[in-house]
C-alpha positions as a LaTeX table, in Angstrom:
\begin{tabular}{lrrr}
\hline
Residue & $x$ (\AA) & $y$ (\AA) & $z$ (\AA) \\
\hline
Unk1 & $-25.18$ & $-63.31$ & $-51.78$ \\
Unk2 & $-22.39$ & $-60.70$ & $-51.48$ \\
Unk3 & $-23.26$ & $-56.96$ & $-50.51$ \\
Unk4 & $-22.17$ & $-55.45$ & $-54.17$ \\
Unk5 & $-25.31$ & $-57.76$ & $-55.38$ \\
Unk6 & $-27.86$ & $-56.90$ & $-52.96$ \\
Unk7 & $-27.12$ & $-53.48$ & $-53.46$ \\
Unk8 & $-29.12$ & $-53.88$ & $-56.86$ \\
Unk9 & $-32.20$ & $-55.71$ & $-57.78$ \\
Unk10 & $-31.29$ & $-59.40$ & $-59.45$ \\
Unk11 & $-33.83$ & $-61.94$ & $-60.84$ \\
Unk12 & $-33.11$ & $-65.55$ & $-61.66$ \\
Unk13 & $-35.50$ & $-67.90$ & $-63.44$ \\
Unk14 & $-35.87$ & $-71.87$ & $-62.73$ \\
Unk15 & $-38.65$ & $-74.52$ & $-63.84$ \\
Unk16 & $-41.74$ & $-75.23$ & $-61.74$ \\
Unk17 & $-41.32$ & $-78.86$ & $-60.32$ \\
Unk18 & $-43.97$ & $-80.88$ & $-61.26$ \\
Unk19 & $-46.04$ & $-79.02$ & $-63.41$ \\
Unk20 & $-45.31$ & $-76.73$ & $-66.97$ \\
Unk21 & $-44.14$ & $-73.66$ & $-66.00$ \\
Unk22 & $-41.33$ & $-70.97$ & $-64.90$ \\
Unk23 & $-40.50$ & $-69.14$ & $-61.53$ \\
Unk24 & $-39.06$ & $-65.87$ & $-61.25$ \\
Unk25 & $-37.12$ & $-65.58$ & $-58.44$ \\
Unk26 & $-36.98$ & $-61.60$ & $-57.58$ \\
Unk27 & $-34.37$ & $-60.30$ & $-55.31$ \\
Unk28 & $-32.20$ & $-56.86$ & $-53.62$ \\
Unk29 & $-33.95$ & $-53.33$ & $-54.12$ \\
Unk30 & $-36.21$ & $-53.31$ & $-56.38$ \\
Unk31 & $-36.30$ & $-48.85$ & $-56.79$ \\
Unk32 & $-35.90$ & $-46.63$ & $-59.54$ \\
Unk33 & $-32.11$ & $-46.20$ & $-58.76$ \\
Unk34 & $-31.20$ & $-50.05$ & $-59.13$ \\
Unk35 & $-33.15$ & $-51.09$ & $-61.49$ \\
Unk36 & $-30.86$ & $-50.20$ & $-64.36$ \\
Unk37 & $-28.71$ & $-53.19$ & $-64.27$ \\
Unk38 & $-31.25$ & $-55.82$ & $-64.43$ \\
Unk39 & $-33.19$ & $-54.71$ & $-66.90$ \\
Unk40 & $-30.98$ & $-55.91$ & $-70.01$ \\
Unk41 & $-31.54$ & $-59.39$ & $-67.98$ \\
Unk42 & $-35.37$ & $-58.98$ & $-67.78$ \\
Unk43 & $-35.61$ & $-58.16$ & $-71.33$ \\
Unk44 & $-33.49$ & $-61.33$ & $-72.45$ \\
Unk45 & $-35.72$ & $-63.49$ & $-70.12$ \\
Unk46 & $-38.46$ & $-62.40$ & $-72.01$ \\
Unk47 & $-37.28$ & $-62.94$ & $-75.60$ \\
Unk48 & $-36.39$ & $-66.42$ & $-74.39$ \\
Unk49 & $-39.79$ & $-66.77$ & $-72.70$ \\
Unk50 & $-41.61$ & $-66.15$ & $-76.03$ \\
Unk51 & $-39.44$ & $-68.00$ & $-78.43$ \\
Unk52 & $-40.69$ & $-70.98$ & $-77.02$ \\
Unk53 & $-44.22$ & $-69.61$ & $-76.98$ \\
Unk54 & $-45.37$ & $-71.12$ & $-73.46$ \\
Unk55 & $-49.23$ & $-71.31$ & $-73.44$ \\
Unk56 & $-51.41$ & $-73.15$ & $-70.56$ \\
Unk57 & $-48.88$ & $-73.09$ & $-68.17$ \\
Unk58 & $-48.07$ & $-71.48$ & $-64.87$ \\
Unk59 & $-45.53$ & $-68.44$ & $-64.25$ \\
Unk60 & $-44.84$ & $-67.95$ & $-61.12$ \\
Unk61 & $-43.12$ & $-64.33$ & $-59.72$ \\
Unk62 & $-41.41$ & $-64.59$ & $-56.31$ \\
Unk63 & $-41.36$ & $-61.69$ & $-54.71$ \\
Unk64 & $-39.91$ & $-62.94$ & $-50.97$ \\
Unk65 & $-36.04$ & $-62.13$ & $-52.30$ \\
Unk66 & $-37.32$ & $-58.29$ & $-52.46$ \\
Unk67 & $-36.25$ & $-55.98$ & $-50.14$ \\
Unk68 & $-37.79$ & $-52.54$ & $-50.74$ \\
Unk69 & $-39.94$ & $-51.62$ & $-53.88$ \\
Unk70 & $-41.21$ & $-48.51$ & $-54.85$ \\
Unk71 & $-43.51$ & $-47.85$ & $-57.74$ \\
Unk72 & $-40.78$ & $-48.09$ & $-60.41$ \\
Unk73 & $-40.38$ & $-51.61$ & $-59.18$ \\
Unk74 & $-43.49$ & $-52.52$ & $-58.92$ \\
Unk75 & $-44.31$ & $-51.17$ & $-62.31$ \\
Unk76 & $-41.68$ & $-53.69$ & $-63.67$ \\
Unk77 & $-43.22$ & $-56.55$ & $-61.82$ \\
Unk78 & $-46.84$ & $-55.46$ & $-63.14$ \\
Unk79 & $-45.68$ & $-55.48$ & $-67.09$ \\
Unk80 & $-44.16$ & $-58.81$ & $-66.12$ \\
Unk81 & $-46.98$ & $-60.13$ & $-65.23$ \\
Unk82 & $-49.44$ & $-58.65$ & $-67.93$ \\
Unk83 & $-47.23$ & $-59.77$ & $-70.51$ \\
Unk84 & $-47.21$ & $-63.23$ & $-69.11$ \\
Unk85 & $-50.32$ & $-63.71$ & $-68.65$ \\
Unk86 & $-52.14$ & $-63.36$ & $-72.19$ \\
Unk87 & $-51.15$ & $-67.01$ & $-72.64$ \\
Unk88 & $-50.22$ & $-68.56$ & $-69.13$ \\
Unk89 & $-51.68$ & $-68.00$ & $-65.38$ \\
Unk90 & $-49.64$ & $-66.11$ & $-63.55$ \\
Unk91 & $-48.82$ & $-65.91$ & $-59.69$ \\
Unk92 & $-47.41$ & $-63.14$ & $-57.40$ \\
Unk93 & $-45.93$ & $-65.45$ & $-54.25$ \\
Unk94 & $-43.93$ & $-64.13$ & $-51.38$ \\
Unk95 & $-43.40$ & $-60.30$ & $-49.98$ \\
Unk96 & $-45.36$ & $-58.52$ & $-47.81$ \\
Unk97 & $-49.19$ & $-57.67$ & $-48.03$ \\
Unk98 & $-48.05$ & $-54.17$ & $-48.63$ \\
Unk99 & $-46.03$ & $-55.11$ & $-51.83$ \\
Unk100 & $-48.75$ & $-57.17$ & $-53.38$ \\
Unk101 & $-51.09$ & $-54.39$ & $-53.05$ \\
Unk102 & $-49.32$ & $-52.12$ & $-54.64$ \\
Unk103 & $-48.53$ & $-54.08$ & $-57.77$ \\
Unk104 & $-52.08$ & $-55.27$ & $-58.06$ \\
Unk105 & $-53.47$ & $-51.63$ & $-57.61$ \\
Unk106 & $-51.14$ & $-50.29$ & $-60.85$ \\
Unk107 & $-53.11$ & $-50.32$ & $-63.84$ \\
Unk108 & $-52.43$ & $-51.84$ & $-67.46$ \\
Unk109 & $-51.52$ & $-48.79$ & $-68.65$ \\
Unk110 & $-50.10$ & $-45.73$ & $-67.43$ \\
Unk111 & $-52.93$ & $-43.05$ & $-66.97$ \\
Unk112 & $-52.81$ & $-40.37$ & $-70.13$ \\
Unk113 & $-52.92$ & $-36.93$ & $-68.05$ \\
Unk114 & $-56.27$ & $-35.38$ & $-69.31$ \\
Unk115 & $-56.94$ & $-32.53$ & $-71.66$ \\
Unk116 & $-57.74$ & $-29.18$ & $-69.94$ \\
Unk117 & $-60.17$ & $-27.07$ & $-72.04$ \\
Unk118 & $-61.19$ & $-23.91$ & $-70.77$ \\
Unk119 & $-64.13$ & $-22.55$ & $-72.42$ \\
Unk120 & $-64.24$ & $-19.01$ & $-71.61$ \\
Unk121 & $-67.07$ & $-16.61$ & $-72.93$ \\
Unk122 & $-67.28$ & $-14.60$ & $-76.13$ \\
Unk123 & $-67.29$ & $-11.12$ & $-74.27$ \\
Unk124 & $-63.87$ & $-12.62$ & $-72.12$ \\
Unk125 & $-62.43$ & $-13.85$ & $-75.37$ \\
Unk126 & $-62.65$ & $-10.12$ & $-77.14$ \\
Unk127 & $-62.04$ & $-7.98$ & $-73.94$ \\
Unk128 & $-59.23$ & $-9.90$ & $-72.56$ \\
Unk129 & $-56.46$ & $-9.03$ & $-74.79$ \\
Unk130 & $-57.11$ & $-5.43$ & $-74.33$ \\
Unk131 & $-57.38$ & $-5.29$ & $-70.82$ \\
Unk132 & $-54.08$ & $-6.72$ & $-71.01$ \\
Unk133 & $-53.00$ & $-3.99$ & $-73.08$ \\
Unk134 & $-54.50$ & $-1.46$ & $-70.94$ \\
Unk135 & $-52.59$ & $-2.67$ & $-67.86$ \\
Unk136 & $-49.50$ & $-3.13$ & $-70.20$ \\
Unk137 & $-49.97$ & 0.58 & $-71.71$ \\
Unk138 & $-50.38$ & 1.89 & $-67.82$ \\
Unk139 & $-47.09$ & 0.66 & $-66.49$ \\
Unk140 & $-45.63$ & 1.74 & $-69.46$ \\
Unk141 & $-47.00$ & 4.97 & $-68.42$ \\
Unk142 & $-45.56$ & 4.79 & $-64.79$ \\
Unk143 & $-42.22$ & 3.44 & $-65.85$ \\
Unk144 & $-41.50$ & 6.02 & $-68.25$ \\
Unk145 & $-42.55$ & 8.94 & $-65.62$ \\
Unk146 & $-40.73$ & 7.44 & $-63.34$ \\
Unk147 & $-37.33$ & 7.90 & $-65.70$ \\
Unk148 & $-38.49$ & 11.08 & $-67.06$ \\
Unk149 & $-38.79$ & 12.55 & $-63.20$ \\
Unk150 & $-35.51$ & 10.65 & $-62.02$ \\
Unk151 & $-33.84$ & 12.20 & $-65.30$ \\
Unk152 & $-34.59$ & 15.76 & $-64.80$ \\
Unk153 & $-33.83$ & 15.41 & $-61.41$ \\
Unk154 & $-30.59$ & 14.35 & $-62.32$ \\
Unk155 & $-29.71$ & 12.32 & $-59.69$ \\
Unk156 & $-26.28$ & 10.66 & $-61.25$ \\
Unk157 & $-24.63$ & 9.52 & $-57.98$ \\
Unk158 & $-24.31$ & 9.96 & $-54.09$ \\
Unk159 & $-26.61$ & 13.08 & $-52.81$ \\
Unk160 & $-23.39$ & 14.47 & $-51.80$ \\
Unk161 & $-22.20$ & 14.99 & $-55.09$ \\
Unk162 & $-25.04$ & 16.51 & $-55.87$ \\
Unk163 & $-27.34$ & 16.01 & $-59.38$ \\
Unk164 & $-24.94$ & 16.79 & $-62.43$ \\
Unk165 & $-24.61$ & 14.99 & $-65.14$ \\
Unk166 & $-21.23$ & 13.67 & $-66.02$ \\
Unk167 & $-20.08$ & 15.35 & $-69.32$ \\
Unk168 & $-17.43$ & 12.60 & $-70.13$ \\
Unk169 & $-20.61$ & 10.67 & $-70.77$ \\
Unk170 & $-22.51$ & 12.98 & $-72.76$ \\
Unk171 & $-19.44$ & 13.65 & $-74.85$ \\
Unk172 & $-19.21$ & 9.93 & $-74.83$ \\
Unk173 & $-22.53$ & 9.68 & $-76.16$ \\
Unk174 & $-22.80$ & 12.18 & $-78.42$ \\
Unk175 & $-19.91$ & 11.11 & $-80.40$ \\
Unk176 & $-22.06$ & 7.71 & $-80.89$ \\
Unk177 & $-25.31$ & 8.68 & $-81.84$ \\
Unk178 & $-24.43$ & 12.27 & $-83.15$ \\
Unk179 & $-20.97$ & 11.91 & $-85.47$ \\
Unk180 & $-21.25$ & 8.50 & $-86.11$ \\
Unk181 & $-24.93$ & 9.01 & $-87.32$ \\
Unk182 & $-24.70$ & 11.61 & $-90.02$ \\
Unk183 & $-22.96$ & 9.41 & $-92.87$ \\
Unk184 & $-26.80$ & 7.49 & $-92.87$ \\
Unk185 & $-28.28$ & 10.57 & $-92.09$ \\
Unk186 & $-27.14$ & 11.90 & $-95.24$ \\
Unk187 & $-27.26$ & 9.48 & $-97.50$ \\
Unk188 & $-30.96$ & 8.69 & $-96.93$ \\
Unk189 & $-32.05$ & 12.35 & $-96.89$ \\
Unk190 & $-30.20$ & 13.05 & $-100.17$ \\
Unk191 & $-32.51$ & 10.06 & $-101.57$ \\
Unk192 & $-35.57$ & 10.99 & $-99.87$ \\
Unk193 & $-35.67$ & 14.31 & $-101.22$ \\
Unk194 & $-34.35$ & 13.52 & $-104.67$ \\
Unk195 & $-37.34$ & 10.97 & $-104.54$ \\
Unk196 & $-39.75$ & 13.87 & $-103.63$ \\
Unk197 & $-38.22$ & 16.34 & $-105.76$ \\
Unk198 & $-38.87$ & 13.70 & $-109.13$ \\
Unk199 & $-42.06$ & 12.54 & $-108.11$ \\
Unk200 & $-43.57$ & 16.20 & $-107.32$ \\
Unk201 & $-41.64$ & 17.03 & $-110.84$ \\
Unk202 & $-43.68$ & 14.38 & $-112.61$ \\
Unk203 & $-47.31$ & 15.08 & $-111.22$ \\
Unk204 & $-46.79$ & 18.71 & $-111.72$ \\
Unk205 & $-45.74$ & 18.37 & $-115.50$ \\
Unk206 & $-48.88$ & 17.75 & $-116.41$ \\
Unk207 & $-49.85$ & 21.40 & $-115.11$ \\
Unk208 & $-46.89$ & 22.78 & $-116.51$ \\
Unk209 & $-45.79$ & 23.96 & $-112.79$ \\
Unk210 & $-42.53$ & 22.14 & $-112.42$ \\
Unk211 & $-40.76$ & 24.60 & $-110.69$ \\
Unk212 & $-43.67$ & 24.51 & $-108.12$ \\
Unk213 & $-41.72$ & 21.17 & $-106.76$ \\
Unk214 & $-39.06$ & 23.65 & $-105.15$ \\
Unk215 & $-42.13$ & 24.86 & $-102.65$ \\
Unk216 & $-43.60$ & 21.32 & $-102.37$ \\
Unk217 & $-39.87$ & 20.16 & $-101.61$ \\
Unk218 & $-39.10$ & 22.88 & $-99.20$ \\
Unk219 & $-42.11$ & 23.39 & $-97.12$ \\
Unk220 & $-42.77$ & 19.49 & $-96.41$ \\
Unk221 & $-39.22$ & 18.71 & $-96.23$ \\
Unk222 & $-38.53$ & 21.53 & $-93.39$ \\
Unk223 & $-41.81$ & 21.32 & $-91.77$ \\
Unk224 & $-42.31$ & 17.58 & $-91.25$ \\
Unk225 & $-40.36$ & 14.87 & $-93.45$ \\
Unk226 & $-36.92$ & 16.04 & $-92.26$ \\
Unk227 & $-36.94$ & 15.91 & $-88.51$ \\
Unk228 & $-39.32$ & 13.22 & $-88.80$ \\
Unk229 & $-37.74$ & 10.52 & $-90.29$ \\
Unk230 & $-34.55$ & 11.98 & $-88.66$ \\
Unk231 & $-36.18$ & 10.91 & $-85.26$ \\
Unk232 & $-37.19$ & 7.37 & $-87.06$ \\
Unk233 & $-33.71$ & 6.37 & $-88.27$ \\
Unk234 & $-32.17$ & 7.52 & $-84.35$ \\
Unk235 & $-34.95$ & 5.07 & $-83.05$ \\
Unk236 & $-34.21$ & 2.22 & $-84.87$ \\
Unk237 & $-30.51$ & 3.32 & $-84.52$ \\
Unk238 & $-29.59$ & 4.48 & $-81.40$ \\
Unk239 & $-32.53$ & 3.98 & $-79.38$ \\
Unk240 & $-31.54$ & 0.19 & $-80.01$ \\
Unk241 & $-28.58$ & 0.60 & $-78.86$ \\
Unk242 & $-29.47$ & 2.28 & $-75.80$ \\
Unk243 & $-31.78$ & $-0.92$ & $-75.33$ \\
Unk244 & $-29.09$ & $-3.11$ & $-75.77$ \\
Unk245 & $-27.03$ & $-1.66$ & $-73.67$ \\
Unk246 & $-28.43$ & $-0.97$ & $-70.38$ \\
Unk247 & $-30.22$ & $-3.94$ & $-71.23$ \\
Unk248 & $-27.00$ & $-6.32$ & $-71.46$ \\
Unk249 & $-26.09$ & $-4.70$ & $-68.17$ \\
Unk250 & $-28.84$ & $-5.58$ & $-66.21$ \\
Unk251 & $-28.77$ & $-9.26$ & $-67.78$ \\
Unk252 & $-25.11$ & $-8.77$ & $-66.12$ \\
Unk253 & $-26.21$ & $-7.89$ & $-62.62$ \\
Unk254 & $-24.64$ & $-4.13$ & $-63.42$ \\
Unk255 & $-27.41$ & $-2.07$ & $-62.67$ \\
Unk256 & $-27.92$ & $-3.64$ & $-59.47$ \\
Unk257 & $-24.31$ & $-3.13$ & $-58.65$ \\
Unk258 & $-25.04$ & 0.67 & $-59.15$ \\
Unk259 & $-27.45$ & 0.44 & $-56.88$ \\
Unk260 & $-25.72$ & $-1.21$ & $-53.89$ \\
Unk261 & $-22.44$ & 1.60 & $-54.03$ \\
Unk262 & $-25.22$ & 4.02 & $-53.80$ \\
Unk263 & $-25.82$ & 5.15 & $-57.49$ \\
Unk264 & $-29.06$ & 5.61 & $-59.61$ \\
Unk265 & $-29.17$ & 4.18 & $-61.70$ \\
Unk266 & $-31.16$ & 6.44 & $-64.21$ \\
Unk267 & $-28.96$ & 9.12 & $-63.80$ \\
Unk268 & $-25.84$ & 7.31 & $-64.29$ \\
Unk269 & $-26.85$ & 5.52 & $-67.32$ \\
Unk270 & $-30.69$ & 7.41 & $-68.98$ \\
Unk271 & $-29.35$ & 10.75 & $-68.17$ \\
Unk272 & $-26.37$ & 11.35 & $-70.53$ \\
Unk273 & $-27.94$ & 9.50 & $-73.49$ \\
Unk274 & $-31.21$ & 11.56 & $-72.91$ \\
Unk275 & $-29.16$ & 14.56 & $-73.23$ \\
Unk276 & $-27.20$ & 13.86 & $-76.13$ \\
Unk277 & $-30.42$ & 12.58 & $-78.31$ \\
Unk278 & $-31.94$ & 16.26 & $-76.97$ \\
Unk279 & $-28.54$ & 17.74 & $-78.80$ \\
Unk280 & $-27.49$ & 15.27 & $-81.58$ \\
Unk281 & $-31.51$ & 15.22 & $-82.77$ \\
Unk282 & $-32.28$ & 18.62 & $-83.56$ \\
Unk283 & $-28.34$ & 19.08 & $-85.42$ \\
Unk284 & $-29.05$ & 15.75 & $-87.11$ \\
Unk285 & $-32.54$ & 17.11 & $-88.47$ \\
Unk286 & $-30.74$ & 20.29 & $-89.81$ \\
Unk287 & $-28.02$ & 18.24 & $-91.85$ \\
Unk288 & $-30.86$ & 15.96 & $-93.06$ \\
Unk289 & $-32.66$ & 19.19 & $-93.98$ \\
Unk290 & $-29.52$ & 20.42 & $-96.20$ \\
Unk291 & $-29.49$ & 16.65 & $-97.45$ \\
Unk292 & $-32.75$ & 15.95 & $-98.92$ \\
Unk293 & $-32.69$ & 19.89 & $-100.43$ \\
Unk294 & $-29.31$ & 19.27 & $-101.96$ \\
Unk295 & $-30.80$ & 15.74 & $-103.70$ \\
Unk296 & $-33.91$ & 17.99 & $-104.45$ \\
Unk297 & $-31.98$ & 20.44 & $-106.18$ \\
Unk298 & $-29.23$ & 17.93 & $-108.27$ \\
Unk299 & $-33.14$ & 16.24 & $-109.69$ \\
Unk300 & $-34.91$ & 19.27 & $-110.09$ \\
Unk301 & $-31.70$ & 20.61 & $-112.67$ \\
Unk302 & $-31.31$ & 16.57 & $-114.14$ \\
Unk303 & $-35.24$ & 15.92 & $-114.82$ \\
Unk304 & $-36.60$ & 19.08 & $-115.09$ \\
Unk305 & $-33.84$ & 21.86 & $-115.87$ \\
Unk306 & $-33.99$ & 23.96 & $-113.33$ \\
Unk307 & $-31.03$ & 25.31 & $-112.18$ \\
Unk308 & $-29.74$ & 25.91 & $-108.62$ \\
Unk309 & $-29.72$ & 29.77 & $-108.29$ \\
Unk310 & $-34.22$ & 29.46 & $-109.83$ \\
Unk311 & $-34.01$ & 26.59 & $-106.91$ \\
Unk312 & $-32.59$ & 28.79 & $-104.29$ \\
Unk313 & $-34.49$ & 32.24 & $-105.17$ \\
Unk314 & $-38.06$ & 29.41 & $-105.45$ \\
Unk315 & $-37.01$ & 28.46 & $-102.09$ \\
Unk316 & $-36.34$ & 31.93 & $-100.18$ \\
Unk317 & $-39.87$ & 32.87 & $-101.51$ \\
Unk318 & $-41.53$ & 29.64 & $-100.73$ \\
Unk319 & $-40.53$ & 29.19 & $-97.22$ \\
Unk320 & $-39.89$ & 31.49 & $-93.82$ \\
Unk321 & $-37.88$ & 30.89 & $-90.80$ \\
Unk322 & $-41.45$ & 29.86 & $-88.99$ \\
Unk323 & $-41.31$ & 26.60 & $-91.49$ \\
Unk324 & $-38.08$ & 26.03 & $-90.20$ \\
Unk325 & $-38.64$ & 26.28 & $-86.86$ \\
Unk326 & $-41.84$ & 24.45 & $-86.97$ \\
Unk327 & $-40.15$ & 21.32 & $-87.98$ \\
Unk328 & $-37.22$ & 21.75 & $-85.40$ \\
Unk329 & $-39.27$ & 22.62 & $-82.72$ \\
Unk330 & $-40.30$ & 19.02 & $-82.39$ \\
Unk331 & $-36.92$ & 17.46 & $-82.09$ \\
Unk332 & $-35.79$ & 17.64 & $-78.59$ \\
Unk333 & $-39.41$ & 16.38 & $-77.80$ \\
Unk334 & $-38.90$ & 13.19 & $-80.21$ \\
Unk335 & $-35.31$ & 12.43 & $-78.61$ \\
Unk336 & $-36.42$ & 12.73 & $-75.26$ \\
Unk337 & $-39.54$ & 9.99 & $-75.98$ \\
Unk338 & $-37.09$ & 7.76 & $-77.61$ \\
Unk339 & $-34.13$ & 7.94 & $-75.07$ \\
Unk340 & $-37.08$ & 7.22 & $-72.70$ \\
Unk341 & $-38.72$ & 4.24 & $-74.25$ \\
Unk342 & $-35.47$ & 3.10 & $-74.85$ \\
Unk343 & $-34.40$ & 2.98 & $-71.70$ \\
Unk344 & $-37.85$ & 1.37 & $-70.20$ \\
Unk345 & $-37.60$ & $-1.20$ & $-72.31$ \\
Unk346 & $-34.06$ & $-1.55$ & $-71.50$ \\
Unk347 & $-34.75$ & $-1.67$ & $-67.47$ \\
Unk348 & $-37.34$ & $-4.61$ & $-68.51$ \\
Unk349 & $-34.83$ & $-7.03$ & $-69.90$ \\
Unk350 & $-34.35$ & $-10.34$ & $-68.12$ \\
Unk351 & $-32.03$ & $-12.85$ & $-67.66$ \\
Unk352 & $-31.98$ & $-14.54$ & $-71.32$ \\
Unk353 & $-31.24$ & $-13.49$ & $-74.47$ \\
Unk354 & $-34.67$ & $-14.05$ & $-76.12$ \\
Unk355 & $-35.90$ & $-11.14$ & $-73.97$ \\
Unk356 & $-33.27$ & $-8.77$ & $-74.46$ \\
Unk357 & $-34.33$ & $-9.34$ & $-78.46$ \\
Unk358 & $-37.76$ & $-9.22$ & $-77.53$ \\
Unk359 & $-37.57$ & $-5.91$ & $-75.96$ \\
Unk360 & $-35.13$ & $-4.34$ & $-78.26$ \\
Unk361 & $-37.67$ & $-5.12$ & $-80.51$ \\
Unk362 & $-40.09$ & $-3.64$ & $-78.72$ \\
Unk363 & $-38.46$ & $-0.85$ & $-78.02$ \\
Unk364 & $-38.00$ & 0.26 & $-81.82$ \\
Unk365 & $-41.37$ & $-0.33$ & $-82.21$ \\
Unk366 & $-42.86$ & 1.86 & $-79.58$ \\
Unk367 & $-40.38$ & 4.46 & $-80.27$ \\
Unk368 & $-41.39$ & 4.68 & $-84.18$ \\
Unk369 & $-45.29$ & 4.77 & $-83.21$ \\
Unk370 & $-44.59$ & 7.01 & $-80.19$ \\
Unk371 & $-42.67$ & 9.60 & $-82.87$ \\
Unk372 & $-45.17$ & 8.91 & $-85.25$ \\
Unk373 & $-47.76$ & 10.17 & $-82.93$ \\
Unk374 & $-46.47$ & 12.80 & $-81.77$ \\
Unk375 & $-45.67$ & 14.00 & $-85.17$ \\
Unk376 & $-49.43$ & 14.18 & $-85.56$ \\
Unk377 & $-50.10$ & 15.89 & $-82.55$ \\
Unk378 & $-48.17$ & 18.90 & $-83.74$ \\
Unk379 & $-49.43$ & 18.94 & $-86.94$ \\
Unk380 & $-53.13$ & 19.70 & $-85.00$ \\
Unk381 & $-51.72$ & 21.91 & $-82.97$ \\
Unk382 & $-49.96$ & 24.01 & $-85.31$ \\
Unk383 & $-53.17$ & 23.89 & $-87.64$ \\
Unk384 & $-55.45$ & 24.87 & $-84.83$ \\
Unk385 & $-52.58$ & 28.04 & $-84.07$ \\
Unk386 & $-52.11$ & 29.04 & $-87.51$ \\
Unk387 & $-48.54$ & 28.38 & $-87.48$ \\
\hline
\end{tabular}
């Protein structure tokens, strides 16, 4: 036999002399790397074997031609003979005491791995999932005190430069989530107070105190509906961004490249978007603020006829410069929590894109709720100040 064949395992089948029967003269390594090209002949063998339906007879499996044989092998040779022997007696003749053994210890079938269930008490089954979140809501904590302290630090580079912030970038910045914001900023306050202005118009008809909607409009409008869905549409709009970003750059390896010249990387890429949400924000809020009393005032003369100058002179009366500056008040604090979340989320991203969705996601989420919140809190505290 020539060295190409005994690189790879080879079988041959002959008739038993004397007696009804076949041998199966096994040969060459019998391994999981060489048994690919005799298995097309094994499964031939067999088709032939059962066409002519042996029964009572005697199959015989030489195993002295084999070499090595590893489980893989010896798996082969065990289906062999199982299959064999529902009809005939088989015998395993030849190879080593070591070889037999290990075909005769396989079993019939290949063990099914077993079903793990973990049975874990009521009390770990409701308190589990928020101790998670607790942990979770703790390093969330950490991480964004960590980026709030690094930001006003305002370490952007090497100590030598010292901690400045590089206006290029804040320029840079503001240009994207400032200008490029107000066309949506807007249009969606114009609706938003149109819708106010005609819904107020229609539940106060019935008390014949339409032109009330001008205070209703103004007051909730400069006090909380302006700045805060101002600060929702910049989370969802640039504080995804900012997710995206300095997420795809540390999918990239970039962040960690700042960090090896000798950067922060906080400073050089948290600190100028922080800064321009603290600026575009509260000048976004006061546009929206025109906005939604513009679309106020076009409804109020459509639906209920009354006319700018009654809407203006209503309006003077109705609110102060404290209503005003209790809504904007709240801004820079809403842009700094979203440039900040934003950027947490975007220092968590991995090395796939699933989790750069994930915590984009995430990150619009938090920022709404966090906004949200806060929103809230004000309200209490300017109730409990009388402001």
């Amino acid at each position: 036999m020539s060295s190409g064949q005994m690189d790879n395992a080879a079988v041959d089948a002959e008739q038993l002399e004397g007696q009804a029967g076949e041998r199966f003269r096994l040969s060459g390594p019998w391994r999981n790397t060489t048994l690919d090209t005799v298995m097309p002949k094994l499964l031939k063998m067999r088709d032939d074997f059962e066409s002519r339906d042996p029964s009572g007879g005697c199959v015989e499996i030489d195993i002295s031609g084999i070499s090595t044989l590893d489980t893989s092998g010896a798996w082969i040779i065990r289906r062999m003979q199982l299959g064999a022997g529902e009809k005939n007696e088989v015998r395993i003749v030849g190879g080593t005491d070591a070889m037999r053994e290990l075909i005769s210890a396989l079993p019939e079938q290949p063990p099914l791995p077993d079903k793990i269930v973990v049975r874990r008490p009521l009390m770990q089954k409701i308190f589990d999932p928020l101790g998670h979140m607790s942990v979770n809501l703790m390093q969330d904590v950490l991480a964004m005190s960590y980026v709030l302290g690094s930001a006003v630090r305002g370490a952007q580079s090497k100590e030598k430069r010292g901690g400045r912030a590089s206006i290029a970038s804040i320029v840079n910045q503001l240009d994207h989530m400032g200008v490029r914001a107000v066309p949506i900023i807007l249009l969606m306050s114009f609706l938003i107070g149109a819708i106010i202005a005609q819904q107020g118009a229609f539940q106060l008809r019935y008390f014949g105190a339409e032109v009330f909607v001008v205070d209703l409009v103004g007051i909730l409008q400069l006090r909380e509906i302006g700045v805060l869905l101002t600060a929702i549409m910049i989370a969802g709009r640039s504080g995804s961004a900012i997710t995206a970003e300095i997420g795809s750059m540390k999918m990239r390896e970039e962040v960690d490249a700042l960090k090896v010249i000798g950067l922060n990387p906080v400073g050089v890429l948290v600190l100028p978007r922080i800064i321009a949400l603290v600026i575009a924000l509260p000048l976004l809020s006061i546009i929206a603020n025109f906005a939604a009393l513009y679309g106020a005032a076009v409804v109020s003369l459509a639906y209920s006829g009354i006319t700018f100058q009654v809407f203006v002179t209503r309006l003077h009366d109705a609110v102060d410069y404290a209503t005003f500056a209790a809504g904007l008040i709240k801004a820079p604090f809403m842009a700094v929590v979203i440039g900040i979340v934003a950027a947490v989320e975007g220092m968590k991203v991995g090395g796939s894109a699933e989790s750069l969705g994930q915590h984009v996601t995430a990150s619009v989420v938090k920022s709404i709720f966090v906004v949200i919140l806060m929103d809230g809190l004000f309200a209490v505290f300017y109730a409990a100040i009388n402001f």
